[in-house]
Rosetta silent file (secondary structure, phi, psi, omega in degrees, C-alpha in Angstrom):
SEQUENCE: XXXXXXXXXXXXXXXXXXXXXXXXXXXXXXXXXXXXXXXXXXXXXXXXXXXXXXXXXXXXXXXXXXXXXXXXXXXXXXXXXXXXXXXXXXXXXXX
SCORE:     score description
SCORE:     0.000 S_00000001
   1 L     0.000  -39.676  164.231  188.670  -42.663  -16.294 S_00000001
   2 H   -38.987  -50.778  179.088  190.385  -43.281  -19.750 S_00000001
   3 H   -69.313  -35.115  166.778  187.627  -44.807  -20.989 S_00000001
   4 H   -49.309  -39.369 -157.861  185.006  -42.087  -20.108 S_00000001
   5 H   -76.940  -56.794  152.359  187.544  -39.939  -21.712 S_00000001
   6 H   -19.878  -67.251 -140.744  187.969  -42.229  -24.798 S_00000001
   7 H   -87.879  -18.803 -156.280  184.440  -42.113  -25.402 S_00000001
   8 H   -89.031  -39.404  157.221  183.627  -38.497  -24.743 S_00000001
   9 H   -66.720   -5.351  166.954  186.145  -37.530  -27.301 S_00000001
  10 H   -74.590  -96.739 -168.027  184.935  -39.838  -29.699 S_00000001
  11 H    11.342  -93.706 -171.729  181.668  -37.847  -29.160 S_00000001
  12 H   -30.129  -49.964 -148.343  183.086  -34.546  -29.523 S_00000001
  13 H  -123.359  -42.026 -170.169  185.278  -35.189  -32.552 S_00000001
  14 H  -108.972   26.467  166.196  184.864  -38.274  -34.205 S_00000001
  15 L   -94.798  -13.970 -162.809  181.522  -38.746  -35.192 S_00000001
  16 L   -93.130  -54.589  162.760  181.256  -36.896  -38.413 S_00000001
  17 H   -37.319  -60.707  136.215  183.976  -39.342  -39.118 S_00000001
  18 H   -29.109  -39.603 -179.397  182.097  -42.552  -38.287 S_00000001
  19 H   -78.074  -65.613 -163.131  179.272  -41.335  -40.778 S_00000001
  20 H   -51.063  -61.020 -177.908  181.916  -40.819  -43.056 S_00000001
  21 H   -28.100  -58.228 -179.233  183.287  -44.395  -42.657 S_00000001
  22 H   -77.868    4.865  164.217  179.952  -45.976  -43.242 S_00000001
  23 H   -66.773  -82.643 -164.010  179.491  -43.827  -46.400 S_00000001
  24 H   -50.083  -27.199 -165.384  182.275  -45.082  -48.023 S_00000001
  25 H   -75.986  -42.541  178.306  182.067  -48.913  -46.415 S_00000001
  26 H   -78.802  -57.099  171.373  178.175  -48.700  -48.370 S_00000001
  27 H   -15.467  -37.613 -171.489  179.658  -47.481  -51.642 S_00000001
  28 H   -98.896  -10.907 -169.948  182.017  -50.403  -51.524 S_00000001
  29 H   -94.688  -40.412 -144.817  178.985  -53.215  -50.099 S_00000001
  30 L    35.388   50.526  169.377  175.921  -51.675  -51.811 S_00000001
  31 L   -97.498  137.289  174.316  174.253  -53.068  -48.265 S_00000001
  32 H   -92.293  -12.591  170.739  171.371  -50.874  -47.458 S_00000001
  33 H   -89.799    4.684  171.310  171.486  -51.343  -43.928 S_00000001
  34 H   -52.206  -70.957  179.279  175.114  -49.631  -44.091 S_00000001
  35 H   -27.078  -67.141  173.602  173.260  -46.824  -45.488 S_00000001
  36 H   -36.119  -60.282  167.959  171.074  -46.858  -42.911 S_00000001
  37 H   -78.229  -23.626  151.643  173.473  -46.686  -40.361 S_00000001
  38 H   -21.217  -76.670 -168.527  175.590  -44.009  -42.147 S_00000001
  39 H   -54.237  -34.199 -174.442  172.151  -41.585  -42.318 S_00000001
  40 H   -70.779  -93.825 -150.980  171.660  -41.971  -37.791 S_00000001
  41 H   -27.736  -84.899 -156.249  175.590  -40.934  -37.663 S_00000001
  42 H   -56.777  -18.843  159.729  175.220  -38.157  -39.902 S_00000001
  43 L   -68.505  -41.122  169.459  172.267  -36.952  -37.943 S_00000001
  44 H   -44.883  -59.024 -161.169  173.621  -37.876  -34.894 S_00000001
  45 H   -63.495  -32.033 -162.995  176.670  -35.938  -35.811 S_00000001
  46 H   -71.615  -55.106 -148.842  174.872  -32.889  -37.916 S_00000001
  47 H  -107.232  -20.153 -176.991  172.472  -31.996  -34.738 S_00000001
  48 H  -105.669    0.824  162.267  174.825  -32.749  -31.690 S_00000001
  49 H  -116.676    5.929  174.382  177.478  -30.518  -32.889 S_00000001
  50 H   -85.502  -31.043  162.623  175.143  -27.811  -33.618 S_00000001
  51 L   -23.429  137.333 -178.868  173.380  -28.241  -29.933 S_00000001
  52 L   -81.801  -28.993 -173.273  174.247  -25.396  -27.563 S_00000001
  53 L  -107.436   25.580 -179.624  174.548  -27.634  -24.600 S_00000001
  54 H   -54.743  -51.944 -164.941  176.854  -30.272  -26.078 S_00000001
  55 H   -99.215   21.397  155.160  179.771  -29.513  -23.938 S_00000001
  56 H  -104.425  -15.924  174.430  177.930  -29.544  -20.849 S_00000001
  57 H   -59.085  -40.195  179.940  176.280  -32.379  -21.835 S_00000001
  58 L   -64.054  -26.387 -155.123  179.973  -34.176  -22.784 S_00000001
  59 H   -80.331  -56.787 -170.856  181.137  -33.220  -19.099 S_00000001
  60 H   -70.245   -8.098  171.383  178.288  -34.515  -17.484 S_00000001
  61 H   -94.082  -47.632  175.314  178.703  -37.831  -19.535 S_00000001
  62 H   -85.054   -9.899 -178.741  182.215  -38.280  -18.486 S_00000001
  63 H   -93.592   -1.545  163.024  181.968  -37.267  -15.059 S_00000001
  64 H  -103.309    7.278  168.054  179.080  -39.970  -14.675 S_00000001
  65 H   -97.982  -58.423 -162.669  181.102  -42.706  -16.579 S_00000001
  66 H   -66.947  -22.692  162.854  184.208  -41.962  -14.653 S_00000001
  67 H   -45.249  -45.704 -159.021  181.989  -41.835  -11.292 S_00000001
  68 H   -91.706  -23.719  167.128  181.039  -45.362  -12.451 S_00000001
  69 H   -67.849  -45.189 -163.574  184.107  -46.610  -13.363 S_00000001
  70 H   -86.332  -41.844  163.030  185.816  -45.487   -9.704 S_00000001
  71 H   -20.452  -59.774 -164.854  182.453  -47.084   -7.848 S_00000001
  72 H   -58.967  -49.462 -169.015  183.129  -50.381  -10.041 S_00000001
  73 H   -85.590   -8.817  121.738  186.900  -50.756   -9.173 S_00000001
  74 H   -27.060  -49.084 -175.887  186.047  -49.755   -5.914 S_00000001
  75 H  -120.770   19.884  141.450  183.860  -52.207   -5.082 S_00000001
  76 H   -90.502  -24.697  172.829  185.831  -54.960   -6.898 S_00000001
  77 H   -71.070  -44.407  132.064  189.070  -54.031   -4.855 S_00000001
  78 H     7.129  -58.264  176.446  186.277  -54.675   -1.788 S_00000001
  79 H  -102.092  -22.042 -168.656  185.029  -58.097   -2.873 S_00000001
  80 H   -77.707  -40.094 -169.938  189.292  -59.319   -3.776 S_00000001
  81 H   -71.315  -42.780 -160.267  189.845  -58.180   -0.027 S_00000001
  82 H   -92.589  -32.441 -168.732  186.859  -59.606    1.797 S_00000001
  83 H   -81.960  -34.378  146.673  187.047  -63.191   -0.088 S_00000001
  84 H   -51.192  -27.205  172.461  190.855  -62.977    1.207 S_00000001
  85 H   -99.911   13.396  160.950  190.007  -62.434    4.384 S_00000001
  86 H   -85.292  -44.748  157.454  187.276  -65.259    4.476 S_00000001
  87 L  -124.297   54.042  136.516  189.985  -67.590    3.460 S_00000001
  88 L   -95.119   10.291  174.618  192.105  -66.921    6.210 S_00000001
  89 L  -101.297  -18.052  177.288  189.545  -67.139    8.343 S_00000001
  90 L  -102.457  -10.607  173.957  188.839  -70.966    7.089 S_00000001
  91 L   -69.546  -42.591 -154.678  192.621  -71.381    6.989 S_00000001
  92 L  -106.414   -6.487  139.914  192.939  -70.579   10.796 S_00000001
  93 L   -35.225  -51.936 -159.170  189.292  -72.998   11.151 S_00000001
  94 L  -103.589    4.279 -173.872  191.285  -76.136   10.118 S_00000001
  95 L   -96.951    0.000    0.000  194.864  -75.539   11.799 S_00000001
């Protein structure tokens, strides 16, 4: 869930920032694909904090990341359990 969390507040808050970064990063490169990526973040950023439906949109992003997160470690605590109990089941085969 941190990481859903991470990322939604990057959303929210740090994107205007990110644009900003890649401002200043082409100013110091003169790389035009900097540039490039500067102008999507500043669009990104310019039109998603003016949306009306941002912060249901933000919600509905972290509650399907963090869904996906507790599924994953879920079904990796699942597969650690089942491959232990397969080999103690080949343990008590060869005794």
């Amino acid at each position: 869930m941190a990481i859903s969390t991470v990322f939604v507040l990057y959303l929210k808050f740090l994107l205007p920032a990110t644009a900003r970064l890649f401002y200043e990063l082409y100013h110091l490169l003169h790389i035009d694909l900097i540039y490039w990526i500067y102008s999507a973040f500043k669009v990104v950023a310019v039109y998603f904090e003016q949306w009306p439906l941002q912060n249901l949109a933000l919600f509905l992003l972290w509650l399907l990341l963090s869904l996906f997160s507790y599924w994953k470690h879920k079904r990796r605590i699942g597969k650690s359990a089942g491959s232990v109990k397969s080999a103690g089941s080949v343990k008590g085969a060869k005794s």
